[in-house]
C-alpha positions in Angstrom: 0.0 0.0 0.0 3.2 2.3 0.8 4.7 2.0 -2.7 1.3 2.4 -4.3 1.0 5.5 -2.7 4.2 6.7 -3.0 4.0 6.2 -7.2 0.5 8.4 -6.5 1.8 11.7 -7.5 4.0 10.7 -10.2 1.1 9.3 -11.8 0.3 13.3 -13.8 3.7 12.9 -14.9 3.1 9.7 -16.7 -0.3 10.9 -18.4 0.7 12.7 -21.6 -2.2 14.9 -22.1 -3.5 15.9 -25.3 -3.5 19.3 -27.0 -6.6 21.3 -28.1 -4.6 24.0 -29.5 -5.0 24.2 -33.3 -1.8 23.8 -35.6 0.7 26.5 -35.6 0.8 27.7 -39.3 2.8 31.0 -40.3 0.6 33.4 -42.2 0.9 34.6 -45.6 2.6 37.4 -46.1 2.6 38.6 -49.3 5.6 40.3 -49.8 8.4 39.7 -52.9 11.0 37.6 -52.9 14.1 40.1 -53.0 13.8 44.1 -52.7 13.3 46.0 -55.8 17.0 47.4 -55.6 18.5 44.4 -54.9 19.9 42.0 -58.0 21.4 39.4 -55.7 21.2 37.5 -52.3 24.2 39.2 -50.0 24.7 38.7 -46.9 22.5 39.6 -43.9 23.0 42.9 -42.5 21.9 41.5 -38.9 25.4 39.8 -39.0 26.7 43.0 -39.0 27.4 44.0 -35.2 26.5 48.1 -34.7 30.3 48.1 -33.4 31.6 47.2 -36.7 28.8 49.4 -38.3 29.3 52.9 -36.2 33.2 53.8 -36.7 33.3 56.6 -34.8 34.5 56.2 -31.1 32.5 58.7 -29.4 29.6 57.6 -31.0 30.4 54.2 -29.7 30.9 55.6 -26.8 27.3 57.3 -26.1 25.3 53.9 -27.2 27.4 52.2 -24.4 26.3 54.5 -22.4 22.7 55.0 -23.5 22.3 50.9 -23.5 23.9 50.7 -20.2 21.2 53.6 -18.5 18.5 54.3 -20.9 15.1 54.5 -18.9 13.1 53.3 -22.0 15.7 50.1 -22.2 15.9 49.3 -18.4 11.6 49.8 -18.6 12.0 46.7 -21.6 14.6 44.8 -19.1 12.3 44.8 -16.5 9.0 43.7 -18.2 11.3 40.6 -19.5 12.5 39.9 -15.9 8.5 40.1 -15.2 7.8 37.9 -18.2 10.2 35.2 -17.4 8.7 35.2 -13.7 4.9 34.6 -14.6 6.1 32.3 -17.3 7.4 30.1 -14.3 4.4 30.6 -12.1 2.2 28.7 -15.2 5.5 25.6 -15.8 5.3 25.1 -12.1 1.2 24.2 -12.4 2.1 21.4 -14.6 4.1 19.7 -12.0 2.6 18.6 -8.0 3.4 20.9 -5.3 3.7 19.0 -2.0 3.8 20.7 1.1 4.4 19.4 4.3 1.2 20.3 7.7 0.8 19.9 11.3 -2.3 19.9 13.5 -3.1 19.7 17.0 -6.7 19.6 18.2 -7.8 19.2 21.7 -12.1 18.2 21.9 -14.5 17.1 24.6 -17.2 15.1 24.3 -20.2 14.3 27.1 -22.3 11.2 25.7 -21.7 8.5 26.3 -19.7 10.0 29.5 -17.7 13.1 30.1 -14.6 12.6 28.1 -11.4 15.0 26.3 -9.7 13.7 23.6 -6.3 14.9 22.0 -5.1 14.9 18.5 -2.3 15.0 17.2 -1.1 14.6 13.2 2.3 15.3 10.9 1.3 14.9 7.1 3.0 15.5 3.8 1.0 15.5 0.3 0.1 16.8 -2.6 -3.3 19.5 -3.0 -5.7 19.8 -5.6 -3.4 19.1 -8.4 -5.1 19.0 -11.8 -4.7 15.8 -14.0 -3.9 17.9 -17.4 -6.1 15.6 -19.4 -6.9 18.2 -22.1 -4.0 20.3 -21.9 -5.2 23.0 -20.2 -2.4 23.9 -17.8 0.0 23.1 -20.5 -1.2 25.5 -23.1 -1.5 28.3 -20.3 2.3 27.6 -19.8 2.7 27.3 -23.7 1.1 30.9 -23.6 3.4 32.5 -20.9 6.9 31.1 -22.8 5.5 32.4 -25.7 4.8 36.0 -24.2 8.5 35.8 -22.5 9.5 35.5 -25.8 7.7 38.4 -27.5 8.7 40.2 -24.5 12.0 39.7 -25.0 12.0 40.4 -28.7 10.6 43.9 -27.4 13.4 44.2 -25.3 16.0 44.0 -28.3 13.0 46.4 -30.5 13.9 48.8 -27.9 17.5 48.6 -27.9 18.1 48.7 -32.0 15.6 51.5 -32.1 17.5 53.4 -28.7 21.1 52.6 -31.0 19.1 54.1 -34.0 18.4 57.0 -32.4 21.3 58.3 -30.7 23.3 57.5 -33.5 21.0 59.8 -35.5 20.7 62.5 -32.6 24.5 62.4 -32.6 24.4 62.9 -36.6 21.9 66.0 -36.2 24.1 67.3 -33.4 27.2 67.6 -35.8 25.2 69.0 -38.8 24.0 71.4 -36.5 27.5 72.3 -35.4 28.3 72.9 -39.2 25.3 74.9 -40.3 26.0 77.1 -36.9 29.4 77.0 -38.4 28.5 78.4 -41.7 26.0 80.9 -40.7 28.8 82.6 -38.3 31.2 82.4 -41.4 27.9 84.2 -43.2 27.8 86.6 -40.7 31.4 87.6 -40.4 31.3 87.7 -44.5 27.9 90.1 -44.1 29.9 92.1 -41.2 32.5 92.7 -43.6 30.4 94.0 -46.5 28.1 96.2 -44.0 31.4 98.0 -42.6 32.7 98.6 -46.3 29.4 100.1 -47.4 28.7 101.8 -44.6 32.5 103.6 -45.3 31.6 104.3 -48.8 28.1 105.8 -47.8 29.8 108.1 -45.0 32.1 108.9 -48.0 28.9 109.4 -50.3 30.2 106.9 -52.7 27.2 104.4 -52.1 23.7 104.6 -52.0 21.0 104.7 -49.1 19.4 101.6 -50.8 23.1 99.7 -50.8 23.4 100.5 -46.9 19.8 99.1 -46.1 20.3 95.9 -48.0 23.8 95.3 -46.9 22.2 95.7 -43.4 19.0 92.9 -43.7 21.7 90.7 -45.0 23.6 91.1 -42.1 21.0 91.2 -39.3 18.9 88.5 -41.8 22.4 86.0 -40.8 22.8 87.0 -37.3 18.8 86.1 -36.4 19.9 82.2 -38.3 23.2 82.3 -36.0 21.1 82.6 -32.7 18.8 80.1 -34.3 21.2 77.5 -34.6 23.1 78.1 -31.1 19.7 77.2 -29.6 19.2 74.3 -32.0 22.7 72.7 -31.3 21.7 73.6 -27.5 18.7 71.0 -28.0 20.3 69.1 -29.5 22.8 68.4 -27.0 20.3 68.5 -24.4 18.1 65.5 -26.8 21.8 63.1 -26.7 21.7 63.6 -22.9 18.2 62.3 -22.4 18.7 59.2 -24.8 22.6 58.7 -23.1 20.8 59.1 -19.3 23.6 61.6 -18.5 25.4 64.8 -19.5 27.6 64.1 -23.1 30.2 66.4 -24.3 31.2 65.8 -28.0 34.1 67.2 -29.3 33.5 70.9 -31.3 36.1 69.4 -33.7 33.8 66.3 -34.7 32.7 66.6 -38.1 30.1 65.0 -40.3 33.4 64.4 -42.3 32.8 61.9 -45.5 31.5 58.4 -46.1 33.4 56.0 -43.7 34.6 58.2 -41.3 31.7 57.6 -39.2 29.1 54.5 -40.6 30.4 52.0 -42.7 29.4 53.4 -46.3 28.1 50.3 -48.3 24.9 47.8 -46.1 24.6 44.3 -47.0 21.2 44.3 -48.3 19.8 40.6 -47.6 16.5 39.2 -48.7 13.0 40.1 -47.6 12.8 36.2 -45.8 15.5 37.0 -43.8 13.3 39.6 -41.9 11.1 37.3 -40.8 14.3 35.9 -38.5 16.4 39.1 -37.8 14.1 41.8 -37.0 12.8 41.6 -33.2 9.5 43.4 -33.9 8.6 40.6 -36.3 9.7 38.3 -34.0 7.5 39.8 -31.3 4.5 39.7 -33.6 5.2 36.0 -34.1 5.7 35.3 -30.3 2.0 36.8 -29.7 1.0 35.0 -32.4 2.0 31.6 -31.2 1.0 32.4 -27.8 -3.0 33.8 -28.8 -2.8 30.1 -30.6 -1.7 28.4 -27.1 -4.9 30.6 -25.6 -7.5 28.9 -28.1 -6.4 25.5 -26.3 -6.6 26.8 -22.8 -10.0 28.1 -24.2 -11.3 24.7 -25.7 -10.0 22.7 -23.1 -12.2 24.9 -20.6 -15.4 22.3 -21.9 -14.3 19.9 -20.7 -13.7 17.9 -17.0 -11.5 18.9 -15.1 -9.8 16.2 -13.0 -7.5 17.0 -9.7 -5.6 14.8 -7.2 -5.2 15.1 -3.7 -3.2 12.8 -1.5 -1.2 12.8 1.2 0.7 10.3 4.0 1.7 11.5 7.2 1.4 9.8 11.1 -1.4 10.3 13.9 -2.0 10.2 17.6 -3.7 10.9 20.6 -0.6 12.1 22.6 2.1 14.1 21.7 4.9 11.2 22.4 3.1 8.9 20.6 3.5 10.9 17.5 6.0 8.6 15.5 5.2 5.0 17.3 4.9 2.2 15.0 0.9 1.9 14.0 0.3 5.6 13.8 0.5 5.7 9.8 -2.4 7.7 7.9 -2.3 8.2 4.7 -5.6 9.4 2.3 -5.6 10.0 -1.5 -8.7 11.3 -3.3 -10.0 12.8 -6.7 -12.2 15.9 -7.8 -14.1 16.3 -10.9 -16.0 19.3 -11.9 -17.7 19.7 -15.4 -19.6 22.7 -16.5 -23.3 22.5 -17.8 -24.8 25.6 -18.0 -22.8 28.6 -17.7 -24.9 31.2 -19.8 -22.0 30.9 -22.4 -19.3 32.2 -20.2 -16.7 29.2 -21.8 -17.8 29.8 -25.3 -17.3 33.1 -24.7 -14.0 33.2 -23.9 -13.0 30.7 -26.4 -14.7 33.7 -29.4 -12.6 36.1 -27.5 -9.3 34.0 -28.0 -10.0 33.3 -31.1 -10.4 37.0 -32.1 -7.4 37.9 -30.2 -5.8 35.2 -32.4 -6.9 37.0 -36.0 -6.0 40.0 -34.0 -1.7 38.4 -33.6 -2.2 37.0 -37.2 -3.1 40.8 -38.9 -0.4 42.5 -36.4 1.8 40.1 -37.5 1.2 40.5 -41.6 1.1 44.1 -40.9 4.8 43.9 -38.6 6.4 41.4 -42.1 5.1 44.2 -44.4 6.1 47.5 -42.6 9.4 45.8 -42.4 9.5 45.4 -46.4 8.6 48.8 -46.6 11.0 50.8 -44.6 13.8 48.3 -46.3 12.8 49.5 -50.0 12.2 53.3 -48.9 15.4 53.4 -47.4 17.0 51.6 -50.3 15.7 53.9 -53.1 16.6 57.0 -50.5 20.3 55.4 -50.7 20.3 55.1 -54.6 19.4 58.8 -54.9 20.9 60.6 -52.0 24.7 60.0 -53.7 23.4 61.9 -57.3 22.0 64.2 -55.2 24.7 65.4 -52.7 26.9 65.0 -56.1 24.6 67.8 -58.1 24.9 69.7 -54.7 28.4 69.6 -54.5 28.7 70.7 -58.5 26.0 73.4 -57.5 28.1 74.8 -54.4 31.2 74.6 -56.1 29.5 76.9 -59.1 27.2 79.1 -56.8 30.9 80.1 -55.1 32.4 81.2 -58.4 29.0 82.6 -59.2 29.2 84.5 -56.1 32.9 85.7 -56.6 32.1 87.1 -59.8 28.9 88.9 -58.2 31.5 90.7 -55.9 34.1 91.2 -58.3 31.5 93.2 -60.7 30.1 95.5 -58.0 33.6 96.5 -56.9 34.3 97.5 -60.5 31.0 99.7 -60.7 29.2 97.3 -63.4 26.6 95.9 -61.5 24.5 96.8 -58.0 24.6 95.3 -54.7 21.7 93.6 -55.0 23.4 91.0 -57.5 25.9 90.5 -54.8 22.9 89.9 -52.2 21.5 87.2 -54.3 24.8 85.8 -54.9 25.3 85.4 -51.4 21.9 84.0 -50.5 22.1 81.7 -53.1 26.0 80.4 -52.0 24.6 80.2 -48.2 21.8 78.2 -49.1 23.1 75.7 -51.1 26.0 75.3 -48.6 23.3 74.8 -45.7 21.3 72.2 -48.3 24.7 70.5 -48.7 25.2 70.0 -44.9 21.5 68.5 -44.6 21.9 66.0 -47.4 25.2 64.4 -46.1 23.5 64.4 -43.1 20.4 62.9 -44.5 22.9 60.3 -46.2 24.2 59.4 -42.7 20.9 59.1 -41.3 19.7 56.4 -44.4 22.2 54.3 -44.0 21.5 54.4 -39.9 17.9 53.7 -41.0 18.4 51.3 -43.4 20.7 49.0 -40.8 17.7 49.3 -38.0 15.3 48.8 -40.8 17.2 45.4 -41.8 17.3 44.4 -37.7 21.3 45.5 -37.4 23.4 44.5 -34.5 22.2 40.8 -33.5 25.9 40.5 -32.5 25.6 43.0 -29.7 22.3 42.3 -28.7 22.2 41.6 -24.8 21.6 38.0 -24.1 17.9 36.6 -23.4 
């Protein structure tokens, strides 16, 4: 009778029950088999660690930083810490929990005569475990891994997005710096001019008009040059908020040319390999799989279910006699509840799961085909930026001379200052346009690699 009730709670462990969870299948997607810019398969661009894409030390420096003390990132930590802790709460249902009891009673009873009895028991057992017949408790635990998972994977969309954008607040930052940069060099150029013509009108060798426009151009480039200042200021103060502490980049740091601070040329990959690299598509998936597990839980709710309770321990009426030979109890027992009528409570919550399920199967489509989107638009962005910060470079290199010449003609008398005005509007916005389109180059290629899922090498480990 001892070993028969010793095998007792291993029996659950021995019944393999069955699952009412339907068949995992991964939607269709709809989305082409390589990107329209892309005439062969290269390597993955997820392989490509954000260290060996981000050349520039400093910028290294502030994502170490920023991934070390980010709030948004420790916020994503923590929820996977949480995850991983409820996911063990539903594993540890499937097994028996035995727990160990002690109970003392002390009663008196008058029929047939004045008596007062003792009791006194020590038992060990298992409570109320349920027999996971239809798999229930297992798809509940299915369910919890599953949202660990996709928890995780939100962890890491956190962190590529938090690399993402500091590298980009860092890009903004130094183009910033360079369009302050130019707009003092404007408005030492403007000082210049004012002082000349303002000498020649004193002298009566210019015109009232001359003065007046020399002067808008030159208040015109010192209300840019506060501008900026301020915009560099937020800037600054934007890295500190993403880094979690006060950053000081050097005023030398330049936007400087391709490869001086991204690697220049992305491996582009195929569309499949988003599906595997990306961690938003991955957390689509994980809900996906685990709104599946639910519809088990769901369907399984119709049916009995079956728990265990047994346990072994010894008895007495004294105290000392406690552990004598003879004072063995042991009971062992079974509960079974199935439900009737519950005004549609069960089928209920089986619609609701399988609604949350098409719910996880359109999130997911729509997470596969974002992802193919933001890959081509920042591929036909990379294919035209380089023409177009060519033509600009062409077009500041001949606005310069254009300018010169401007100059050079109102000196000699031939023209008025108004051509040299224009000329100088038209050099200091081409200049400032060429500063925005490097960094808009930059900022492509930083989009592109978070758009492919960049950096699996220097993810943090799940």
């Amino acid at each position: 009778m001892n070993k028969c009730f010793f095998a007792l709670p291993l029996l659950p462990l021995l019944l393999a029950g069955c699952s009412m969870a339907p068949d995992y299948q991964a939607p269709s997607t709809g989305i082409a088999e390589r990107y329209p810019q892309v005439d062969r398969p290269v390597m993955p661009v997820a392989d490509l660690g954000w260290r060996e894409f981000f050349l520039d030390e400093g910028l290294r420096g502030l994502i170490d930083q920023a991934l070390a003390q980010n709030h948004d990132l420790i916020v994503a930590t923590t929820n996977v810490e949480r995850a991983r802790a409820l996911y063990r709460v539903e594993r540890s249902a499937q097994l028996p929990t035995v727990s160990a009891g002690a109970t003392a009673s002390r009663s008196r009873a008058n029929e047939p005569a004045p008596a007062i009895a003792n009791q006194y028991q020590v038992n060990a057992g298992v409570t109320a475990f349920e027999l996971d017949f239809f798999g229930r408790v297992r798809n509940l635990s299915d369910a919890a891994l599953e949202t660990y998972f996709a928890t995780a994977a939100a962890r890491e969309t956190v962190r590529l997005a938090l690399v993402a954008e500091v590298a980009n607040a860092y890009l903004a930052l130094l183009s910033d710096r360079e369009q302050l940069a130019l707009t003092e060099r404007t408005f030492h150029a403007q000082k210049e001019s004012y002082d000349l013509i303002k000498q020649a009108y004193d002298r009566g060798t210019s015109s009232l008009l001359d003065l007046r426009q020399a002067e808008t151009a030159l208040e015109t480039a010192r209300a840019d040059q506060a501008a900026l200042r301020r915009q560099v200021a937020q800037d600054e103060n934007a890295l500190a908020l993403l880094v979690g502490s006060p950053v000081r980049v050097s005023p030398d740091k330049q936007l400087g040319e391709d490869g001086s601070l991204l690697l220049p040329g992305l491996p582009e990959g195929l569309p499949s390999d988003l599906l595997a690299r990306r961690p938003d598509i991955a957390q689509a998936e994980h809900n996906l799989r685990a709104a599946n597990a639910n519809i088990g839980a769901a369907r399984a709710a119709f049916f009995p279910r079956i728990s265990l309770t047994s346990a072994l321990g010894t008895a007495s009426r004294s105290l000392s006699g406690l552990f004598d030979g003879g004072s063995k109890v042991w009971n062992v027992g079974a509960d079974a509840s199935l439900p009737i009528f519950d005004f549609g409570a069960n089928q209920a919550n089986l619609d609701v799961a399988k609604a949350d399920r098409d719910i996880a199967v359109a999130n997911y489509q729509g997470a596969v085909r974002t992802g193919f989107r933001e890959v081509a638009d920042a591929l036909v962005a990379r294919s035209t930026l380089d023409d177009q910060v060519a033509a600009q470079t062409a077009l500041v290199a001949a606005t310069r001379e254009s300018h010169d010449l401007a100059k050079l003609r109102y000196e000699k008398g031939v023209d008025s200052y108004l051509q040299v005005l224009d000329a100088q509007r038209s050099l200091y916005a081409a200049e400032s346009t060429l500063i925005a389109l490097r960094q808009q180059r930059l900022s492509n290629l930083v989009t592109l690699y978070k758009a492919l899922g960049g950096g699996l090498s220097d993810r943090a480990p799940t």
